[in-house]
Structure formats: C-alpha cells, structure tokens
Z-matrix of the N, CA and C atoms (Angstrom, degrees):
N
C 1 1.439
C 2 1.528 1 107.85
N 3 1.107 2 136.79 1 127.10
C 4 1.379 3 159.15 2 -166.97
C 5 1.753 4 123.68 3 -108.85
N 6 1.181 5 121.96 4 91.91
C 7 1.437 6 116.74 5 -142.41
C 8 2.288 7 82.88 6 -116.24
N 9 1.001 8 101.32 7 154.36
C 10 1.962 9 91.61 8 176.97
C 11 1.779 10 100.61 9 -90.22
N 12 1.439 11 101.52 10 162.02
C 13 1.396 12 102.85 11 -178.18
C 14 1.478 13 92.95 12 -51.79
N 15 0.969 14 138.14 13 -84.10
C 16 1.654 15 138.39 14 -164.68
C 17 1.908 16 111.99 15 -7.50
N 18 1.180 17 89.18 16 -59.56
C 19 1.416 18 113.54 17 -172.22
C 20 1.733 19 114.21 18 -58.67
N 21 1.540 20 118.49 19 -28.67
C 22 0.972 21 143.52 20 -174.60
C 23 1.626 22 103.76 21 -79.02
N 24 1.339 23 106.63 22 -62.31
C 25 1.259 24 117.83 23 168.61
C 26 1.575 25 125.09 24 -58.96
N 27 1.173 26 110.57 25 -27.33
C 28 1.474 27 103.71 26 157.26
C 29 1.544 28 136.28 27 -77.71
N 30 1.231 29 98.89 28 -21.33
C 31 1.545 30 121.39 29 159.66
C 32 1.422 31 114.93 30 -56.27
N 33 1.121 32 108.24 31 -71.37
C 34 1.500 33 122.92 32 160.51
C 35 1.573 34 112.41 33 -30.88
N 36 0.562 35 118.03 34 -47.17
C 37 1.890 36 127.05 35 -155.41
C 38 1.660 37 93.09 36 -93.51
N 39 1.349 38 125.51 37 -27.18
C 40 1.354 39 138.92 38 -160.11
C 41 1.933 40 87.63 39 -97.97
N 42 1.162 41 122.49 40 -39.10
C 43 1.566 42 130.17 41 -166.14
C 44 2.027 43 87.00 42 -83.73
N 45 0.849 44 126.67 43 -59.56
C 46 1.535 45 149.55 44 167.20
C 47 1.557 46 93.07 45 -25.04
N 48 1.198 47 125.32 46 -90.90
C 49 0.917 48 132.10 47 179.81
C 50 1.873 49 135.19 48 -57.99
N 51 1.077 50 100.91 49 0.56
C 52 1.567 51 107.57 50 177.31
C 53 1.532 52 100.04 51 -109.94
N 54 1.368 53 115.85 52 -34.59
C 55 1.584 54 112.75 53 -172.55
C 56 1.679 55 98.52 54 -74.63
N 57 1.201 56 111.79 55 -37.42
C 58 2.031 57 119.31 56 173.83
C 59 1.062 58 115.03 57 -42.36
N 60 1.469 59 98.23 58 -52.05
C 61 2.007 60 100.77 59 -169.14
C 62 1.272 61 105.76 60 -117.16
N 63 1.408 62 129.26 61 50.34
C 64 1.323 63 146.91 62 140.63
C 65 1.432 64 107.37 63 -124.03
N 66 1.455 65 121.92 64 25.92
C 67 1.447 66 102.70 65 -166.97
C 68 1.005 67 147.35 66 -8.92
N 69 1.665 68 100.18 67 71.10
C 70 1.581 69 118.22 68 143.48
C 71 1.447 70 142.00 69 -65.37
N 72 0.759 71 91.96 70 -31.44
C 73 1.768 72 119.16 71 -170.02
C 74 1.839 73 115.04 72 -124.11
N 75 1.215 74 101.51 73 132.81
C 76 1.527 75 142.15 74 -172.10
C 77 1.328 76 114.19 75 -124.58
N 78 1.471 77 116.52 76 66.80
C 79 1.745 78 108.98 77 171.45
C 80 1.054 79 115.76 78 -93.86
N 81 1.672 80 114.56 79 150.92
C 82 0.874 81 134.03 80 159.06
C 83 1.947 82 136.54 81 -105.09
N 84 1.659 83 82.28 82 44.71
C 85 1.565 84 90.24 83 -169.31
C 86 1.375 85 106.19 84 -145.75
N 87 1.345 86 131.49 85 176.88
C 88 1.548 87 114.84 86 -171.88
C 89 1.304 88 102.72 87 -76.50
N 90 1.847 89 115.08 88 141.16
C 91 1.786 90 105.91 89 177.84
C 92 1.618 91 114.18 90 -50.95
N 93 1.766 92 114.26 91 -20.41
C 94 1.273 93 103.03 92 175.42
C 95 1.676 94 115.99 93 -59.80
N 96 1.028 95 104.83 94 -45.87
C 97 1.647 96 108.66 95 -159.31
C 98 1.782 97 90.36 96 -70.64
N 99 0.927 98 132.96 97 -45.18
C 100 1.543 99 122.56 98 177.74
C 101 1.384 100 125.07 99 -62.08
N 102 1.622 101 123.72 100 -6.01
C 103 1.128 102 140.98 101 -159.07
C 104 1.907 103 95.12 102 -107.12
N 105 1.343 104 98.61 103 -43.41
C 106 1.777 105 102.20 104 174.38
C 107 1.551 106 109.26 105 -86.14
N 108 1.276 107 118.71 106 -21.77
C 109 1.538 108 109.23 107 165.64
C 110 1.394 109 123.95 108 -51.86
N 111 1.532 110 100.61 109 -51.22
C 112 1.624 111 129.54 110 174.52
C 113 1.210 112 117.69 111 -43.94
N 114 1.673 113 124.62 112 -55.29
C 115 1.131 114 152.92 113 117.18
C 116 1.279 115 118.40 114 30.23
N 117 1.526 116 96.59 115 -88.37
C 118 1.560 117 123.58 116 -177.02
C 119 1.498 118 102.80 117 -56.46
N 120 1.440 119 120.12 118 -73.90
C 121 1.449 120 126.65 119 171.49
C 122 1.511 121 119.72 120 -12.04
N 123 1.803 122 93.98 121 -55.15
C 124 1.728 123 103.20 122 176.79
C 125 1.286 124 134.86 123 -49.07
N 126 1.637 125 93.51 124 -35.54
C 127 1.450 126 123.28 125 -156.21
C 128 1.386 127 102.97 126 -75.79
N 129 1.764 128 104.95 127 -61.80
C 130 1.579 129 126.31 128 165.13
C 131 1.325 130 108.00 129 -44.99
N 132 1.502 131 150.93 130 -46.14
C 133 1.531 132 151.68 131 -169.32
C 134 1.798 133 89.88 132 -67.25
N 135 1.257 134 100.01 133 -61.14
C 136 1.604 135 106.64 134 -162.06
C 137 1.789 136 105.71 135 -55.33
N 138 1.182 137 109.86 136 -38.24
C 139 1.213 138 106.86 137 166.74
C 140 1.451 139 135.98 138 -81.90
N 141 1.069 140 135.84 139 1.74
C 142 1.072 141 154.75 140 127.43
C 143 1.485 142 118.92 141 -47.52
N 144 1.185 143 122.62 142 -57.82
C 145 1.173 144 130.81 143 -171.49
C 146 1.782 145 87.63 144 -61.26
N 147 1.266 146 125.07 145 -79.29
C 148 1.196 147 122.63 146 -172.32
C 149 1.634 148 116.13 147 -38.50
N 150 0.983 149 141.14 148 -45.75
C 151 1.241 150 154.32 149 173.17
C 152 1.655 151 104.58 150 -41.52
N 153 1.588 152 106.50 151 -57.37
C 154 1.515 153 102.57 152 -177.11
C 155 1.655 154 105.38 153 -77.07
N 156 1.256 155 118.53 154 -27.12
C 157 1.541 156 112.97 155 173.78
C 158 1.349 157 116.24 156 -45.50
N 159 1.459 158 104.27 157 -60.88
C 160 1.469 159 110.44 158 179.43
C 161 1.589 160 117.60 159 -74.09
N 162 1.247 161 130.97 160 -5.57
C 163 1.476 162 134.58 161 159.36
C 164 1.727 163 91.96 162 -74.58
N 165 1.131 164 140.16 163 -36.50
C 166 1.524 165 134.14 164 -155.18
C 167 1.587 166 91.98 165 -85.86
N 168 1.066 167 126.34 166 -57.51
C 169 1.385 168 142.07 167 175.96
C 170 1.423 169 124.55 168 -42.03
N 171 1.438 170 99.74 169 -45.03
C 172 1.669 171 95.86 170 170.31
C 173 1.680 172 128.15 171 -100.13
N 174 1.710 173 92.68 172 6.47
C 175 1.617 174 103.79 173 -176.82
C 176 1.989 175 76.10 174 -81.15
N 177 1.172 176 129.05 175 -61.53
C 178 1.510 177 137.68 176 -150.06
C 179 1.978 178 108.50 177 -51.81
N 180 2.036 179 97.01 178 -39.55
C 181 1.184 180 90.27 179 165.18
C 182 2.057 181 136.44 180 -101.79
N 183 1.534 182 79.97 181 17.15
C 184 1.118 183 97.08 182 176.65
C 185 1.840 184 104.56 183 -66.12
N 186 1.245 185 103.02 184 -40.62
C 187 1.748 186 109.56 185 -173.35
C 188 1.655 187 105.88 186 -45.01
N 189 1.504 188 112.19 187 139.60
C 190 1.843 189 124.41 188 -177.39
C 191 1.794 190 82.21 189 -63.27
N 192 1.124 191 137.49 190 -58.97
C 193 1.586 192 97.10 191 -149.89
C 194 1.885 193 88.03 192 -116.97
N 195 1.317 194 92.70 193 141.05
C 196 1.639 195 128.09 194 170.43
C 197 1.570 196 129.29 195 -28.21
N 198 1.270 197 96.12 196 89.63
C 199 1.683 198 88.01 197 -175.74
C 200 1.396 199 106.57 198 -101.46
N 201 1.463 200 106.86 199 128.51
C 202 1.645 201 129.63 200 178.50
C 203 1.948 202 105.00 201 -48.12
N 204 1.394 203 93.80 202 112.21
C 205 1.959 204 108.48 203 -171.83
C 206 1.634 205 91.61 204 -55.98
N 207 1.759 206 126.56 205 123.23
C 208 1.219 207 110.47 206 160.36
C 209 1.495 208 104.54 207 106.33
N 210 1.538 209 117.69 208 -11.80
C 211 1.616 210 118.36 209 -172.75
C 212 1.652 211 101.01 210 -90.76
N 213 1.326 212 110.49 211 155.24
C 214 1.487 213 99.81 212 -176.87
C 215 1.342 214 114.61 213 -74.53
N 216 1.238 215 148.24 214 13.18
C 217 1.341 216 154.54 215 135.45
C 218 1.240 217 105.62 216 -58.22
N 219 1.327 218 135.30 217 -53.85
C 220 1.418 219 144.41 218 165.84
C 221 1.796 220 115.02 219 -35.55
N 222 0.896 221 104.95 220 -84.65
C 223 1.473 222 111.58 221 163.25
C 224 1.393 223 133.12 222 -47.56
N 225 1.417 224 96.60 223 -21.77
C 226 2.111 225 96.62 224 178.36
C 227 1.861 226 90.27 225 -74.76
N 228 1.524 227 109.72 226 -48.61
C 229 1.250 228 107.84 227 -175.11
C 230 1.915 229 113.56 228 -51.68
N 231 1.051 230 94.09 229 -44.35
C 232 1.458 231 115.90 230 -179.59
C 233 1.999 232 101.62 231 -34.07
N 234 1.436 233 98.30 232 -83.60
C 235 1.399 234 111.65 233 -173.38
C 236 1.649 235 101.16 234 -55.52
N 237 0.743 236 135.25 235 -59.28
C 238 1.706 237 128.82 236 176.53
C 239 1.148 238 117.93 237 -36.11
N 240 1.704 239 113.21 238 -60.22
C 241 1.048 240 114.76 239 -176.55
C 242 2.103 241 118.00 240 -57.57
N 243 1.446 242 99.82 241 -58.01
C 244 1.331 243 117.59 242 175.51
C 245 1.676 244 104.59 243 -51.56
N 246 1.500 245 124.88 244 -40.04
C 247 1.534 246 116.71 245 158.59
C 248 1.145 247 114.41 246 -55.97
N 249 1.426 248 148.56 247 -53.24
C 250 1.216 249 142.81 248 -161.16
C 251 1.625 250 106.88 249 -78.33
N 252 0.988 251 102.07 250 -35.96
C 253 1.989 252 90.59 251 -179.82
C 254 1.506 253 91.10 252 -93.22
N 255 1.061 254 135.03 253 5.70
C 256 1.800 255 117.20 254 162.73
C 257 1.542 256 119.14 255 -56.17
N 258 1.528 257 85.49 256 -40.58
C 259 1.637 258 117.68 257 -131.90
C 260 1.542 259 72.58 258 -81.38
N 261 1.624 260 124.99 259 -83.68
C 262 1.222 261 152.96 260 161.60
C 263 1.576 262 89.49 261 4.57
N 264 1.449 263 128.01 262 -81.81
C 265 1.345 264 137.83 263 -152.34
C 266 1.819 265 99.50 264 -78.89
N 267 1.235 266 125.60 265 19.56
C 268 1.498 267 120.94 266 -161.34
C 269 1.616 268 119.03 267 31.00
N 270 0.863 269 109.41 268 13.86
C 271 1.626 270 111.61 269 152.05
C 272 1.824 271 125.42 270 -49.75
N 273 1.227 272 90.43 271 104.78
C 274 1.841 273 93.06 272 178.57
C 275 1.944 274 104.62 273 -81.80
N 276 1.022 275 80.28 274 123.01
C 277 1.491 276 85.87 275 171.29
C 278 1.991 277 122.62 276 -96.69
C-alpha cells in the first residue's frame, strides 16, 4: 500500500496528537522531529507489509494451474500464505 509523503505526515501528526491529549507521551524533542520519526516507522511497516504481499502473491502464482486473482480459492491461499511468511519474517500482523 503506497500512501504520499503528505499523507504519511498526516498520519503522523494524527498518531502525535492522540498520544498528546491522552497523555501518553512526554517529548522531549521538537513535535516536528517526532512526527517524521512516526512517519518513518509507517513507511518501514507499510513496506514490509508490501514485501510479504508480493512474496504471498508470487508463491500463489507460482502454482502449474491458474487460480482466478480475487476468487475465494485465491484468497484462502492468499491469507495463509501472507500468514506464513509474516510469521517466518517476525512480522506481527
């Protein structure tokens, strides 16, 4: 999933702001720089996530006969597969 820096940063700023006014959080750094940390984290999760998608995706079309992208045979394989290299890669899902 592919989100634009903008979009990232509002996330961020949205994560920023709920941990503030629930006092969770006590920084000691500019809210900017904690807002691109947050950011980064997102960025790194999101990419990960994509990484095992497309490892799940090409084990599914790796199979000799053709499974319809999106059919519920498709997708049972889907979630299994994408569980097992989660799990494999310590990825918490």
């Amino acid at each position: 999933m592919r989100l634009s820096p903008e979009k990232m940063l509002l996330l961020a700023r949205r994560v920023v702001e709920r941990l503030w006014n629930a006092d969770l959080i006590d920084f000691k750094m500019p809210e900017r720089d904690l807002q691109l940390q947050i950011a980064h984290v997102l960025e790194e999760d999101l990419r990960i996530e994509d990484e095992v998608s497309n490892e799940a995706i090409a084990r599914i079309e790796s199979y000799k006969r053709e499974i319809p992208y999106g059919s519920d045979e498709w997708r049972i394989l889907y979630d299994r597969f994408f569980s097992e290299i989660a799990t494999r890669r310590g990825y918490t899902l």
